[in-house]
VOPAGU-2260 file (C-alpha; in pm, 1 decimal, decimal comma):
REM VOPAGU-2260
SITE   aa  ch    i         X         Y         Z
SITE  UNK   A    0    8934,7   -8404,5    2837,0
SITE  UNK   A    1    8974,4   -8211,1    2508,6
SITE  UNK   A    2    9039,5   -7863,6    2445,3
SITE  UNK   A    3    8780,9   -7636,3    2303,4
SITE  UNK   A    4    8785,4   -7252,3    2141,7
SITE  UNK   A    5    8411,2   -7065,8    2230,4
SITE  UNK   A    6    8303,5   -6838,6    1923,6
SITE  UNK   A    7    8429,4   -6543,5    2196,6
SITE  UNK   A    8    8778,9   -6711,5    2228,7
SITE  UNK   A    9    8738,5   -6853,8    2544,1
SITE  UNK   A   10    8931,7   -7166,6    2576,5
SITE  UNK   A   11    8778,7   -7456,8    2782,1
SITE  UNK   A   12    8807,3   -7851,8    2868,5
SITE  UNK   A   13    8529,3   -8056,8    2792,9
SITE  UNK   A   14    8503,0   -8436,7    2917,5
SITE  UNK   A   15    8441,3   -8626,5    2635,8
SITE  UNK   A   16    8278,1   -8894,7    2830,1
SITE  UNK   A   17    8001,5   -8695,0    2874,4
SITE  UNK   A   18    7967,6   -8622,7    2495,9
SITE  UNK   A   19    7630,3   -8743,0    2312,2
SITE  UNK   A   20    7614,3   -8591,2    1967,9
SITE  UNK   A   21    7859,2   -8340,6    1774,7
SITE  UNK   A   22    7681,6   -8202,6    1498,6
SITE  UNK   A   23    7806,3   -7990,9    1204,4
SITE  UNK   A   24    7455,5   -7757,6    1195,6
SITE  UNK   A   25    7727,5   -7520,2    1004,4
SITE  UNK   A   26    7839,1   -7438,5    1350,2
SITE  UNK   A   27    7953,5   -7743,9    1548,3
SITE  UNK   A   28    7703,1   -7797,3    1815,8
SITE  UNK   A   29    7804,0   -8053,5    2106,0
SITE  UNK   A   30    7556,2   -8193,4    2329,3
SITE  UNK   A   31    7615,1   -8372,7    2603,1
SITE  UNK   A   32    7416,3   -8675,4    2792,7
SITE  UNK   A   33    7242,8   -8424,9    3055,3
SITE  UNK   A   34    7069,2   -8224,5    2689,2
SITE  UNK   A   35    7370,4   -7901,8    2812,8
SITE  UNK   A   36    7471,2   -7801,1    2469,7
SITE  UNK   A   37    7813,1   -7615,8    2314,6
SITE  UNK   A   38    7886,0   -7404,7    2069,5
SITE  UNK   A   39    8238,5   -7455,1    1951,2
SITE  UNK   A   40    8449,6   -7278,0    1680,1
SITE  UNK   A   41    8614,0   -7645,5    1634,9
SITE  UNK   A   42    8492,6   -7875,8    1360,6
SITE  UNK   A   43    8283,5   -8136,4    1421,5
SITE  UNK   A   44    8560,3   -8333,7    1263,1
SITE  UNK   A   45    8851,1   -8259,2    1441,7
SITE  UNK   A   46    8641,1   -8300,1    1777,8
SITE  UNK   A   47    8589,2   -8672,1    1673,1
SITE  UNK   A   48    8991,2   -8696,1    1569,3
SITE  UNK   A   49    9060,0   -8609,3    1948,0
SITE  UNK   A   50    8785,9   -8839,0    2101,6
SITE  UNK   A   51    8929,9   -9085,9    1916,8
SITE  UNK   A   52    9308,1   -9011,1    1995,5
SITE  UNK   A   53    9166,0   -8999,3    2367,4
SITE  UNK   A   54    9038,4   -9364,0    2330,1
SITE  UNK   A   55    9302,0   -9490,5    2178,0
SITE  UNK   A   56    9576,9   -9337,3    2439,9
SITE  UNK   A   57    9362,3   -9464,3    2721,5
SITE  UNK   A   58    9271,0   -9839,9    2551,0
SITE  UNK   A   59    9574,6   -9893,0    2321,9
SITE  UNK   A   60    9500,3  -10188,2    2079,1
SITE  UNK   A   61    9752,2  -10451,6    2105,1
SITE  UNK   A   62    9598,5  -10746,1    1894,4
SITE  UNK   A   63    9327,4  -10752,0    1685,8
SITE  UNK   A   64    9001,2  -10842,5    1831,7
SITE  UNK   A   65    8925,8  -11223,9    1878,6
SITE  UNK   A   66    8580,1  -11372,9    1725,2
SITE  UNK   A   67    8440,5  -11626,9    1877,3
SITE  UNK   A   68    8539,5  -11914,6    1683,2
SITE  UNK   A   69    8937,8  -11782,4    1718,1
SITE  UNK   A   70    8930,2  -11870,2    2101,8
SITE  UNK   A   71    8887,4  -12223,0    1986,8
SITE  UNK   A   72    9136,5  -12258,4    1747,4
């Protein structure tokens, strides 16, 4: 989950995998997979920092990714 700021303050947690689209529209719109949409004071920009910081914490890359012709080798 990620923290949010509301353009009336409010602070809330979103899940992030429920996310579909953040768009910069000027105001950062999110919209999630069931069409519910957000309003956010946040940038689109750092929204995608923390979804990726939340990937990375949960799926931490250890190697780089094999191609199929490395397995062979």
């Amino acid at each position: 989950m990620i923290k949010l700021t509301r353009f009336n303050g409010n602070i809330f947690y979103l899940n992030i995998t429920h996310i579909e689209t953040v768009e910069a529209t000027p105001d950062t719109v999110i919209t999630l997979f069931n069409d519910r949409k957000y309003i956010v004071k946040d940038s689109a920009e750092s929204i995608a920092e923390r979804v990726q910081a939340f990937y990375q914490n949960i799926h931490p890359v250890s190697s780089a990714p094999k191609m199929p012709d490395d397995v062979n080798e």
